[in-house]
N, C-alpha and C positions, 0 to 999 in steps of 0.2 A: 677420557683421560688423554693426556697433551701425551705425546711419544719421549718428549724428556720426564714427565712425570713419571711414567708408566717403567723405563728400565730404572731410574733412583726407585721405583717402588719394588720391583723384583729383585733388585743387583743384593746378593748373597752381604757386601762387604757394608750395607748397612749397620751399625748395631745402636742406632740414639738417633731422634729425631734433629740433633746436632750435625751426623752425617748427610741431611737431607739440607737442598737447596731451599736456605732464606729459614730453617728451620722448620718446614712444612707446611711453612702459611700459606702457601700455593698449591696447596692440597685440598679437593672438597672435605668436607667431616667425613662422609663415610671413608672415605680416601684416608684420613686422619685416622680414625677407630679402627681401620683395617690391619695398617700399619702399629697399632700401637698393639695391638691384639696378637698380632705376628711378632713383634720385638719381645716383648712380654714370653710367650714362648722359646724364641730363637736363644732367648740369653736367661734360660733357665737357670744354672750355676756360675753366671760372670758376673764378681763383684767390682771386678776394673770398669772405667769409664763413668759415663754421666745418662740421667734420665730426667729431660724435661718434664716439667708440669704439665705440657697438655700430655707427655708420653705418659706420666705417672696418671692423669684423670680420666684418661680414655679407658683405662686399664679398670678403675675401680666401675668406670661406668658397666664394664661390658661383666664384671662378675657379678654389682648391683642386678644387673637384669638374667644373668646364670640364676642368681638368687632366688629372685622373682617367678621366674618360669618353677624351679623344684617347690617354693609355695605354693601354686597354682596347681602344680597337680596333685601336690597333697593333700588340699584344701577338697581336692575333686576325686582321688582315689580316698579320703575317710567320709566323705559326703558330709563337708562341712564342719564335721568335729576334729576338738583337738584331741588327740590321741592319750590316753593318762594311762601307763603299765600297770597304775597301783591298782587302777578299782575297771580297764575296762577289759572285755572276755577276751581269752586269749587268745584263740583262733584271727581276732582283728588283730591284734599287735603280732601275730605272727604272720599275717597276710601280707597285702600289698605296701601296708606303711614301711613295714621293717627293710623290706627291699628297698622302698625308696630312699629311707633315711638312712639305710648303708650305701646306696650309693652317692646320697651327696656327701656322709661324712667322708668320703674315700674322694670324690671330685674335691673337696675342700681339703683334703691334705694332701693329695699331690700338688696342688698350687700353694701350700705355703712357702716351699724351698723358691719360687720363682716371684713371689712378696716377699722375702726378704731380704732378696737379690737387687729386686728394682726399687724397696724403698734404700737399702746402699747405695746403690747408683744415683738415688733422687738426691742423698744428703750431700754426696759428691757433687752434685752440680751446684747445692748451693753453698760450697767447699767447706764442706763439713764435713768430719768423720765417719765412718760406717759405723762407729762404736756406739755412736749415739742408737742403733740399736738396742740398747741393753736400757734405753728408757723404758720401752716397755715391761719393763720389768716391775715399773711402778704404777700400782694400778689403774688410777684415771688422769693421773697427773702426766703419766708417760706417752697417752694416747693423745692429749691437747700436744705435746711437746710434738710428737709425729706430724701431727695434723699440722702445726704450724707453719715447721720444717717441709710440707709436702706445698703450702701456699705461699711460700717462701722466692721471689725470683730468682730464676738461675745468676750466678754470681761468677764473671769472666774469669775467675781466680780459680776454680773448677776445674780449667783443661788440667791444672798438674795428676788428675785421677785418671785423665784419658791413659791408655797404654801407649808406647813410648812410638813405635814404629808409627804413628797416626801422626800427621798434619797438626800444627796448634791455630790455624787460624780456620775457626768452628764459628756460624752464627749461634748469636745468643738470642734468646726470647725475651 
């Protein structure tokens, strides 16, 4: 990591791959996933500002594979079976499954406050409403509308979301 990569990659007053030089294309991927992984975090409850596409993609990458991993070992703690409450013994649905599936349902709802934070910020960048949120509210038709919105390029019309005390000349991707 270059020593200007490395402080824009620590420095607190990031919050959007917008604040990073050239928009982070001078970032390796892991470099990129790390950063988006950390942003993702950092801006828990910040509906203000903008989230690029690679910020929004890296994001779903790294819960895709959180995903992956809690399949993997429940595939490996039921030994291959899928788990059914109705017809299998109790003692197994009260074992190691139930632990595992209380803790990802509990890892999968504290990250929903901070998905719905960054897909706002994503609609923002392609200067769109956060409101459009409330598509999902329509069952499959809401979920295409997200997705669109999420492969949508960032749109320079965008900065009016950034908060005020910030710079408006931001690269765009």
């Amino acid at each position: 990591m270059t020593p200007s990569v490395k402080r824009v990659f620590m420095d607190r007053e990031v919050r959007s791959f917008h604040d990073l030089p050239s928009g982070g294309a001078n970032m390796s991927p892991w470099q990129q996933f790390a950063t988006a992984v950390r942003l993702f975090y950092r801006n828990y409850f910040r509906l203000r500002g903008r989230a690029t596409r690679r910020e929004f993609w890296w994001a779903v990458l790294f819960h895709a594979l959180i995903s992956v991993v809690f399949m993997v070992i429940s595939y490996v703690v039921t030994g291959g079976e899928v788990v059914d409450i109705s017809r299998d013994a109790l003692p197994l649905v009260l074992g190691d499954s139930v632990t595992l599936a209380s803790l990802m349902a509990t890892w999968h709802t504290l990250n929903i406050i901070p998905w719905i934070t960054l897909l706002a910020r994503r609609f923002h960048d392609t200067d769109s409403s956060a409101a459009l949120l409330f598509t999902l509210l329509i069952p499959v038709a809401g979920l295409v509308i997200v997705i669109i919105y999420a492969l949508t390029a960032s749109n320079p019309r965008g900065v009016r979301y950034d908060p005020p005390n910030r710079s408006t000349s931001r690269s765009v991707q």
